[in-house]
SERO-4910 file (N, C-alpha, C, O; in steps of 0.05 Angstrom, whole numbers):
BEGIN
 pado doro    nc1    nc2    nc3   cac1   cac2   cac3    cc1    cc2    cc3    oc1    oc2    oc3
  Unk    A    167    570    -21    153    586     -1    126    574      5    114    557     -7
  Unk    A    120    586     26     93    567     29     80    592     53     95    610     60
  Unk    A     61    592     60     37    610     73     25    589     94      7    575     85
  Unk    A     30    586    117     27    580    143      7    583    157     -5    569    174
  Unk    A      1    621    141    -28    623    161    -37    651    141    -24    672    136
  Unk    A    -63    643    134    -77    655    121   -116    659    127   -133    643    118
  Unk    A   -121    678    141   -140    684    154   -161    710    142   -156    727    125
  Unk    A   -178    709    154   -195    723    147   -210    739    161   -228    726    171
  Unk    A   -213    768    168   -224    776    203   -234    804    187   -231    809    163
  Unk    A   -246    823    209   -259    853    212   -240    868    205   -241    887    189
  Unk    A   -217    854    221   -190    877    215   -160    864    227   -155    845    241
  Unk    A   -145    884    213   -120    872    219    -93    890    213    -92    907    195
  Unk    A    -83    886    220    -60    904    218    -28    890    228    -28    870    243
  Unk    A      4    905    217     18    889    223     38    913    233     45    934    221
  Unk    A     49    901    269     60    933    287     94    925    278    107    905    281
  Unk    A    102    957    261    125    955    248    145    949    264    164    936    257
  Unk    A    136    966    304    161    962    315    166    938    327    187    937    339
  Unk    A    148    915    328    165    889    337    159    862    322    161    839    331
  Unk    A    148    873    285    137    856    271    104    834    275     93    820    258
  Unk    A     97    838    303     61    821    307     38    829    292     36    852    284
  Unk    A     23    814    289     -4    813    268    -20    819    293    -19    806    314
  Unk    A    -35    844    285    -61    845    317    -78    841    285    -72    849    262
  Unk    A   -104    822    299   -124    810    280   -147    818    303   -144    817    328
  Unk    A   -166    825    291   -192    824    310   -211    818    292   -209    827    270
  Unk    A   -237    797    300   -253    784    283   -251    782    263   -253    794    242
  Unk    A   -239    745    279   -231    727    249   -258    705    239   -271    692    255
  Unk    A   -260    706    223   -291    702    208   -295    685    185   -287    695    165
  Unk    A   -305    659    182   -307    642    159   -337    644    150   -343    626    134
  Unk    A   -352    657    154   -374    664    146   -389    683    154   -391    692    177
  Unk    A   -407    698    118   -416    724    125   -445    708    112   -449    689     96
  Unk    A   -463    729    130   -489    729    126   -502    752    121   -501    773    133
  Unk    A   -518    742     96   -530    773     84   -568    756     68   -575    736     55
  Unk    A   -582    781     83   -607    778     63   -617    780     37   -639    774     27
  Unk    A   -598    788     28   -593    792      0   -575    794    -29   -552    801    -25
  Unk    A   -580    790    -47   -561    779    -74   -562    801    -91   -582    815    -87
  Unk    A   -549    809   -108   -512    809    -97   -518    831    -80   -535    848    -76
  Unk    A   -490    821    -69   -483    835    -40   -457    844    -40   -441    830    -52
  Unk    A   -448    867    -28   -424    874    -27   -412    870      4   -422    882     23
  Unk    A   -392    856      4   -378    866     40   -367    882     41   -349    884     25
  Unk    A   -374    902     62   -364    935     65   -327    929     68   -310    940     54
  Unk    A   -322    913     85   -292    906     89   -286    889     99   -297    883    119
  Unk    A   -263    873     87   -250    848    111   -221    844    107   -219    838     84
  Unk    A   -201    843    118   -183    842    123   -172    817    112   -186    802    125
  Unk    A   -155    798     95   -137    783     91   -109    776    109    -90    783     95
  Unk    A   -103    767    130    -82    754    142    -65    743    138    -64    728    158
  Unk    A    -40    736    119    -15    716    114      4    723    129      8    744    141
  Unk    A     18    702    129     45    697    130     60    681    122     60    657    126
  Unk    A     76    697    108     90    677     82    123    669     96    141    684    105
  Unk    A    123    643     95    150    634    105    176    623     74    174    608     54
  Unk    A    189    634     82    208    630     64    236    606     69    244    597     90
  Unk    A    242    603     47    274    596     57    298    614     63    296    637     54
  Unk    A    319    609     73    347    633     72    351    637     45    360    659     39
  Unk    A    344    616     17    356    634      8    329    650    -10    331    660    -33
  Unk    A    313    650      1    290    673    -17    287    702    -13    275    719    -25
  Unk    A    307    701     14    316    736     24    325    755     16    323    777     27
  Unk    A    339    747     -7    352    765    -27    335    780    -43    339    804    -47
  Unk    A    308    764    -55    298    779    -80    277    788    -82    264    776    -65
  Unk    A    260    804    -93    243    812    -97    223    791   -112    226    784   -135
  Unk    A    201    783    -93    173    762   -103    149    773   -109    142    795   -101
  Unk    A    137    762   -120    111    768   -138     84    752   -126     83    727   -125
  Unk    A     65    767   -117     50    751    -92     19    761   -121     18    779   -137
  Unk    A      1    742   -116    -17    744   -128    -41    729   -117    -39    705   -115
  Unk    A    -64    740   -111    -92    727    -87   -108    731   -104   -110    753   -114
  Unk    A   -126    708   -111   -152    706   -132   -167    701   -100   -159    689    -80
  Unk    A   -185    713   -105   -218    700    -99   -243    698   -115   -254    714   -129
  Unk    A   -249    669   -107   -257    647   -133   -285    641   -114   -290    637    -90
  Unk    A   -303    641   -142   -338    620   -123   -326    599   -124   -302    600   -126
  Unk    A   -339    576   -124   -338    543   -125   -346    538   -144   -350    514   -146
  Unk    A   -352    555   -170   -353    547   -190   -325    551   -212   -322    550   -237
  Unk    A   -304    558   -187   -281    582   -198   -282    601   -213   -260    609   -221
  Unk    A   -302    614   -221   -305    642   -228   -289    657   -206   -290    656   -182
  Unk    A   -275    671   -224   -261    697   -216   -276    714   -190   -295    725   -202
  Unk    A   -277    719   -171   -293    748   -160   -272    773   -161   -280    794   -170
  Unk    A   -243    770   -150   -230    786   -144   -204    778   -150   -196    755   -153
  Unk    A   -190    802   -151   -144    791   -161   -133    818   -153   -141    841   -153
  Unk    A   -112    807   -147    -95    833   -137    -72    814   -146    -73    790   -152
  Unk    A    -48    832   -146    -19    820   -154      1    844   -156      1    861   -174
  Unk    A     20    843   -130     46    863   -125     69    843   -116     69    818   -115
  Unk    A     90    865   -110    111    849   -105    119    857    -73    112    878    -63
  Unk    A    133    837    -58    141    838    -42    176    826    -36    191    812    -50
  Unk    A    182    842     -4    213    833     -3    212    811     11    187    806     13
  Unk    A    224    794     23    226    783     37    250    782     54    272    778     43
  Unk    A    246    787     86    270    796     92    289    782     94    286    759     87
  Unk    A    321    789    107    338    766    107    330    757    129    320    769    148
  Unk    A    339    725    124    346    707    151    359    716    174    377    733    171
  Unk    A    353    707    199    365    713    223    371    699    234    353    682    237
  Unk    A    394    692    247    406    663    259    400    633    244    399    612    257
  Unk    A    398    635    217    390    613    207    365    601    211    360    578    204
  Unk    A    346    621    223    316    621    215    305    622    191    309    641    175
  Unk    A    295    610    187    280    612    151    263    643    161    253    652    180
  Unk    A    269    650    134    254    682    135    224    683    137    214    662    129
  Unk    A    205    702    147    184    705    137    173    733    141    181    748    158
  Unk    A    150    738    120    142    766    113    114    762    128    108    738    132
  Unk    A     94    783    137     73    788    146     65    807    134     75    829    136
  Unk    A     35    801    110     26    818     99      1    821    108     -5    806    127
  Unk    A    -24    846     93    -44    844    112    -56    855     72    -41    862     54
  Unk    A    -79    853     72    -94    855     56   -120    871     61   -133    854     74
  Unk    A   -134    891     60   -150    909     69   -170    908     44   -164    919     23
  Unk    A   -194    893     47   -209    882     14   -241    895     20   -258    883     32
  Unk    A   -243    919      7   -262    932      9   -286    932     -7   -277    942    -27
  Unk    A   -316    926    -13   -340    915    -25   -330    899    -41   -328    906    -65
  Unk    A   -321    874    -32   -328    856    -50   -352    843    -58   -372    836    -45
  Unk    A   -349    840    -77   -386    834    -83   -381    801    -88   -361    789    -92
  Unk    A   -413    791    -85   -421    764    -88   -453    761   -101   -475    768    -94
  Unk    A   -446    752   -117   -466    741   -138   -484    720   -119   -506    729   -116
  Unk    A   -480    694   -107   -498    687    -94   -482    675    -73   -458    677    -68
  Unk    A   -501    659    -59   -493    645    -31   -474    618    -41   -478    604    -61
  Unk    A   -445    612    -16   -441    587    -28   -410    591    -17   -407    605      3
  Unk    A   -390    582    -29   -365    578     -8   -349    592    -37   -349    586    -61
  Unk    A   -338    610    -22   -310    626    -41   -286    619    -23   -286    612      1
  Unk    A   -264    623    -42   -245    611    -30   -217    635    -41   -220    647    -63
  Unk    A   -201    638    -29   -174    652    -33   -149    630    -36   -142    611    -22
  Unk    A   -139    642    -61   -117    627    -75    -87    643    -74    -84    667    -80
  Unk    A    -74    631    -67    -47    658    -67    -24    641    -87    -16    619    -83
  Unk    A    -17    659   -110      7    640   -120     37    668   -121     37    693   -123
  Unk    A     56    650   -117     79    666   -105    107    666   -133    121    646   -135
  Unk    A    110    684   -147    129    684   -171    119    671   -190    137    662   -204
  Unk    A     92    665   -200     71    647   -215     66    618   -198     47    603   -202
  Unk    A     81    615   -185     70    587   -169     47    579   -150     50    583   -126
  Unk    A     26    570   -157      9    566   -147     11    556   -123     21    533   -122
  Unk    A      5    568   -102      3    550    -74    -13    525    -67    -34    525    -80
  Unk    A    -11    502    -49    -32    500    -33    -50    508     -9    -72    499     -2
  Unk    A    -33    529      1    -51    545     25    -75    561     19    -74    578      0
  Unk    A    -86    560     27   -118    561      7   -136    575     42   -128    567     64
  Unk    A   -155    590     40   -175    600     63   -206    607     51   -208    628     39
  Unk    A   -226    592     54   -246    588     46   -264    601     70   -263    598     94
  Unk    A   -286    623     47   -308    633     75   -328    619     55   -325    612     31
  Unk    A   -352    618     72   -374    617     68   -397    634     64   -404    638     87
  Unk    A   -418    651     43   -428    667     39   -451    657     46   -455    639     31
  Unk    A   -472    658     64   -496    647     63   -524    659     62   -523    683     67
  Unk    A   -548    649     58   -566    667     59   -585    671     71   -606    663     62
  Unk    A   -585    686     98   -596    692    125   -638    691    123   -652    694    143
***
């Protein structure tokens, strides 16, 4: 499996009746006067593409957000379905992530890690924290 598109915005949401991602302010950097800081909210964006045969089972999705020193800031980890294939389209799921005060210790580039059934990805989405 692999993650195609992984974003970062104000908000986001995914419309059940024709499957589309409405995203509104997508954002690689927040600016704040001060340390530590919490962000009131920001939204996480994926889409996880699969193969036909990963449609069957139930997967295990897990998102670190890491400083650049890889310190830990944040983890979540649930499971998801993935649906079946359609016409021999490789499957894919659209999840949305809703990530409320996250805090930051100082200015500097954090980054989001997603690993899928313990497997570490390379699709990776880096913001920038800076100090205004």
């Amino acid at each position: 499996m692999r993650i195609p598109m992984m974003i970062t915005a104000d908000y986001a949401t995914v419309d059940h009746s024709n499957g589309k991602i409405h995203v509104l302010g997508i954002f690689r950097n927040i600016y704040t006067d001060a340390f530590p800081f919490q962000h009131s909210r920001m939204c996480l964006a994926m889409i996880i593409e699969g193969e036909i045969s990963d449609s069957d089972n139930p997967h295990d999705l897990s998102v670190t957000l890491a400083d650049e020193d890889g310190k830990e800031v944040f983890s979540i980890r649930g499971a998801f379905e993935m649906p079946k294939s359609v016409g021999g389209i490789a499957p894919h799921c659209n999840l949305i992530l809703e990530l409320n005060d996250l805090p930051f210790e100082k200015p500097g580039e954090y980054c989001f890690y997603a690993a899928i059934n313990g497997d570490e990805l390379d699709d990776t989405v880096a913001i920038q924290v800076v100090h205004s």
